[in-house]
N, C-alpha and C positions, 0 to 999 in steps of 0.2 A: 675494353671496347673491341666490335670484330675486329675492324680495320688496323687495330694496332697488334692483336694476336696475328694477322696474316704476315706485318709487317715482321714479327717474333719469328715465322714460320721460316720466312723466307731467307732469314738470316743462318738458318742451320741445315736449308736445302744441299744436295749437292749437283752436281752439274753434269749437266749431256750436253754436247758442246753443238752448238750450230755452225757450220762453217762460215767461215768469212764472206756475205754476199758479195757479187759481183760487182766493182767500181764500175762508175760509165765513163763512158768512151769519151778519147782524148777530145777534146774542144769544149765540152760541156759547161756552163759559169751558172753559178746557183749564186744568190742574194740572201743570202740569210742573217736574217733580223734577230737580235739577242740584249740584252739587256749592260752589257758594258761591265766595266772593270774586272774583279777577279772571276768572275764567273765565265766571263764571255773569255777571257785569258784560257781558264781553262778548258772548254770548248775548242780552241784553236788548236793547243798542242795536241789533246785528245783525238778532236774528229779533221779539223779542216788542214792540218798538215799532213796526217798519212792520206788525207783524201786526194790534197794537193799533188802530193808525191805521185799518185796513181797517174797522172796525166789529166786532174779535173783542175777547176778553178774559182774559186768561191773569195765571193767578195762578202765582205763584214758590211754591217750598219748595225746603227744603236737606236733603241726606241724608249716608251716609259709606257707601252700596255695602250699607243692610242689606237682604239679601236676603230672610231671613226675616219682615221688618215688610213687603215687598210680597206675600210669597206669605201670610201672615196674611190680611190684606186682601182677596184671592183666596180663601181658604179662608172667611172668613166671611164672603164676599158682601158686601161692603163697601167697593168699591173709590174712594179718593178721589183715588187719583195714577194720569195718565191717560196722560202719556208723558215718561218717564223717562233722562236720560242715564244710559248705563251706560258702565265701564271695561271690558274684553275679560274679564276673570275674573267679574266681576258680570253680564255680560251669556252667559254662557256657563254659570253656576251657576241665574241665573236663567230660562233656557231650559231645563236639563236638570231642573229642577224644577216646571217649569210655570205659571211665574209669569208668564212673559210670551208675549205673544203671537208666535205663526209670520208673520213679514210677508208679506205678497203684494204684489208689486209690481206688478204688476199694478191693482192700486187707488192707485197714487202714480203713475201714469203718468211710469214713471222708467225709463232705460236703467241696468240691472244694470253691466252690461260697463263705464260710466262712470265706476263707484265703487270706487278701489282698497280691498281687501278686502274685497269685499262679498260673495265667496265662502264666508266664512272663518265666518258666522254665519247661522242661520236665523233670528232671533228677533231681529236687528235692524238697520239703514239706517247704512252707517260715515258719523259726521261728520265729526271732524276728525282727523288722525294729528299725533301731539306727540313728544317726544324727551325721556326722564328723561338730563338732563346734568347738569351740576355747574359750582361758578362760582365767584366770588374779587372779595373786592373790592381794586379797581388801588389806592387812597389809602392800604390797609394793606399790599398785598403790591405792591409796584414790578416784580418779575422774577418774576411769578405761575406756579402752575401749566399743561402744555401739555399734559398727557397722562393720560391715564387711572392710568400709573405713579405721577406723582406725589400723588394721591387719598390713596397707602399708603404715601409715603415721609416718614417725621416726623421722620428727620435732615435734608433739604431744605427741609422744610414744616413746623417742629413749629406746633403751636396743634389746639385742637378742631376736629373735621370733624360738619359735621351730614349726618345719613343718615335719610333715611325707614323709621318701626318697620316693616319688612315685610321677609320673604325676597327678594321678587323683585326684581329687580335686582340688592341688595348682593352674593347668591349669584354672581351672572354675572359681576358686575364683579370680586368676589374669584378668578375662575377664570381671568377674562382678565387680573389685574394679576399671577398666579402664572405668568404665560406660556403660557394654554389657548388656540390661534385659537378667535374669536368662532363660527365654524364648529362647532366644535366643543363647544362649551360646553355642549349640552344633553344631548349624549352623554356626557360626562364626569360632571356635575352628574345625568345619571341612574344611580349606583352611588353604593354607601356609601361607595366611597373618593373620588371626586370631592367628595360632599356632605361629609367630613370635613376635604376640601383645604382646600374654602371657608371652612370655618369656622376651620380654624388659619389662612388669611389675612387673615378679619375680626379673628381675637384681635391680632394685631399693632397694631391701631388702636382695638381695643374699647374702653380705660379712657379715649379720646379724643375719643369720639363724642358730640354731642350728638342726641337720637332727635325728629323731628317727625311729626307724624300729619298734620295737614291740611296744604295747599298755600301756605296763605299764612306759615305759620310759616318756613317758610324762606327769603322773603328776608329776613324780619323778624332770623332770628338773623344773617345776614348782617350786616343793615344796624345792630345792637343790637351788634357786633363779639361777640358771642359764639360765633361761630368762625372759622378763618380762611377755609373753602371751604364749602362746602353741595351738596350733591344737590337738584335740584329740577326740577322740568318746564319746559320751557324759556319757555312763556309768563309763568311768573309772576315768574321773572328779566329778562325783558325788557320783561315792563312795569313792575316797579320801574326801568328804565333808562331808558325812553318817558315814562312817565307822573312817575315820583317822581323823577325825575334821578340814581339812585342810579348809583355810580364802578363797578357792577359789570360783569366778565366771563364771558363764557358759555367753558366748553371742550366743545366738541364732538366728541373724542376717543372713541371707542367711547359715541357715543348709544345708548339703547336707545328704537328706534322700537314706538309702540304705538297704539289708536285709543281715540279714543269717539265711542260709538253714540247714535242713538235710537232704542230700546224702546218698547214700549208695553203698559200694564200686563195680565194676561192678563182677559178679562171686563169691562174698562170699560166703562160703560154713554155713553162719548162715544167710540166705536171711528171712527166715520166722519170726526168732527172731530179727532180724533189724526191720522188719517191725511191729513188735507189740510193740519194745522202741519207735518208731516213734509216735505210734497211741497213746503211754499213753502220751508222752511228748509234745504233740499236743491237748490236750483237751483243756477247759477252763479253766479249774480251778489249771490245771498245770502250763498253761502258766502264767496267773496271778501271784502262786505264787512265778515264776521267779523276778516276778517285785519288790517283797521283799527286794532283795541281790543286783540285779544290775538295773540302769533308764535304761532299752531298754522297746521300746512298743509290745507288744504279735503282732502273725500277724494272729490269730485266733479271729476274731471282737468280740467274744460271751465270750471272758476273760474280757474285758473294764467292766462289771459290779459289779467284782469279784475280784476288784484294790481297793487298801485302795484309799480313797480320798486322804486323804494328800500326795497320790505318783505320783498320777494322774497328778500336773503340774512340776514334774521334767522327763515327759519322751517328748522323740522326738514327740509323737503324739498327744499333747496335744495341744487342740485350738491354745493358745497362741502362741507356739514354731511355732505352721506351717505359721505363717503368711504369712515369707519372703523366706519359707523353699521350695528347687528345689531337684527335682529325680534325681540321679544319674540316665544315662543312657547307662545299662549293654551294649546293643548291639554295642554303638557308641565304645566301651573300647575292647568289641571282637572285630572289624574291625581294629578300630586304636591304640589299645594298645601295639602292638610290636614296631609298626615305632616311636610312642611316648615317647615311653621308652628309645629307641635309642639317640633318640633327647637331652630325660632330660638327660642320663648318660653322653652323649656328653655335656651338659652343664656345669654339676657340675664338670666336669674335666678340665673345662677352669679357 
């Protein structure tokens, strides 16, 4: 697929360095919205401590992608979250509604062409690209899962699987473990008899499934032995293995590569100082040393050089991982994501 060739590309680029842009000026407080646990951990040592150091000051909040509590905010002239990580569906819900702001890059004195997908959004700056995979732990399963088959197979596999409450994904993965190429998946998955494939190959594992909302619940049911494999993003599997020493395995068998952005709220009365956290937390040498704390790949190519080697094959972008690895695709999820939501919540209540 292209997107996963540029992803290929960008991993063997080499780098011309940008300098360091300019911190702002001592008193400045930015709000920035992120999504909590390891990820937002890593975030802070990365961007909001050398930012802090600088003489700024940034205050944390946690959110779950709600779109409507930022365009409220907007609508009542009330904006108190200044720049926001979004997910590709949240930051694409949240542009077509007018919650956040059209960036101009121009004001971030940043090379466009630099940032794989930076095409792909008007409304916000890609940070890191991640990979929903799935994983096992080696101390209970000795001859673990390799494939994305075995996800659906509970005569080789039996025990619980945890799977993230949401269509996206599980849909995909159901159409590629039914034998759809990944190529094809969204062409299939856009008809009613594609979307009903899917769903008779989720029933095969439904009464199995254990369901996690937030990020950190999954390695926790991992690590809690409450099931045998898990769905999870692949940073937060890997820093249960970095950081917690946990026996886990990552399969990287049909990843599903996706990004998150920084946004910025539409109207914030700190527009200028959003837009210079942006510019420092977008360099290279920043993004890289996100790579430290948590495995997501930088989406600034001119970081790849500026990566310990030995981090380099635990991220989503790395040769190896991308073999079997397919794009999420944002736009099919704006068209189709409300009637398919419908669909899953209607399922899981049968």
């Amino acid at each position: 697929m292209k997107h996963v060739t540029k992803f290929m590309a960008a991993a063997a680029l080499g780098a011309s360095m940008f300098a360091i842009a300019p911190v702002a000026s001592a008193g400045d407080e930015l709000t920035i919205v992120s999504w909590g646990g390891a990820y937002s951990e890593s975030q802070r040592k990365a961007f909001y401590e050398p930012y802090n150091a600088a003489g700024n000051k940034v205050t944390e909040a946690e959110y779950n992608g709600e779109v409507a509590k930022i365009k409220a905010m907007v609508e009542a002239n009330a904006v108190t979250w200044d720049v926001i990580d979004v997910d590709t569906p949240t930051g694409l819900q949240g542009c077509a509604e007018g919650a956040l702001e059209t960036i101009d890059w121009a004001k971030l004195g940043l090379d466009k062409s630099k940032f794989i997908g930076a095409e792909l959004m008007d409304c916000a700056i890609p940070n890191i690209v991640y990979g929903t995979v799935f994983g096992y732990d080696t101390s209970k399963l000795a001859e673990g899962p390799t494939s994305l088959i075995d996800l659906f197979d509970m005569a080789k596999f039996p025990g619980k699987r945890g799977l993230w409450k949401n269509p996206q994904v599980n849909l995909e993965w159901a159409l590629i473990a039914d034998g759809v190429p990944s190529a094809d998946v969204y062409k299939v998955l856009g008809t009613p008899e594609g979307v009903d494939r899917a769903f008779k190959k989720l029933d095969t594992i439904k009464k199995d499934i254990v369901w996690w909302e937030a990020g950190a619940q999954a390695p926790q049911l991992l690590a809690d032995g409450q099931v045998v494999m898990t769905s999870a993003w692949n940073g937060r599997l890997q820093t249960a293995i970095d950081a917690d020493g946990k026996p886990f395995k990552i399969v990287w068998d049909n990843q599903a590569l996706d990004w998150d952005w920084w946004a910025i709220t539409k109207n914030t009365p700190k527009l200028e100082e959003a837009y210079r956290f942006i510019a420092f937390a977008s360099q290279p040498e920043m993004m890289a040393n996100q790579t430290k704390f948590i495995a997501y790949g930088p989406s600034n190519k001119d970081a790849v050089p500026n990566i310990d080697p030995k981090t380099l094959p635990n991220l989503p972008t790395a040769p190896d991982n991308l073999k079997t690895a397919w794009q999420l695709d944002p736009q099919f999820w704006a068209d189709n994501g409300d009637q398919l939501k419908e669909r899953f919540n209607a399922w899981l209540a049968q």
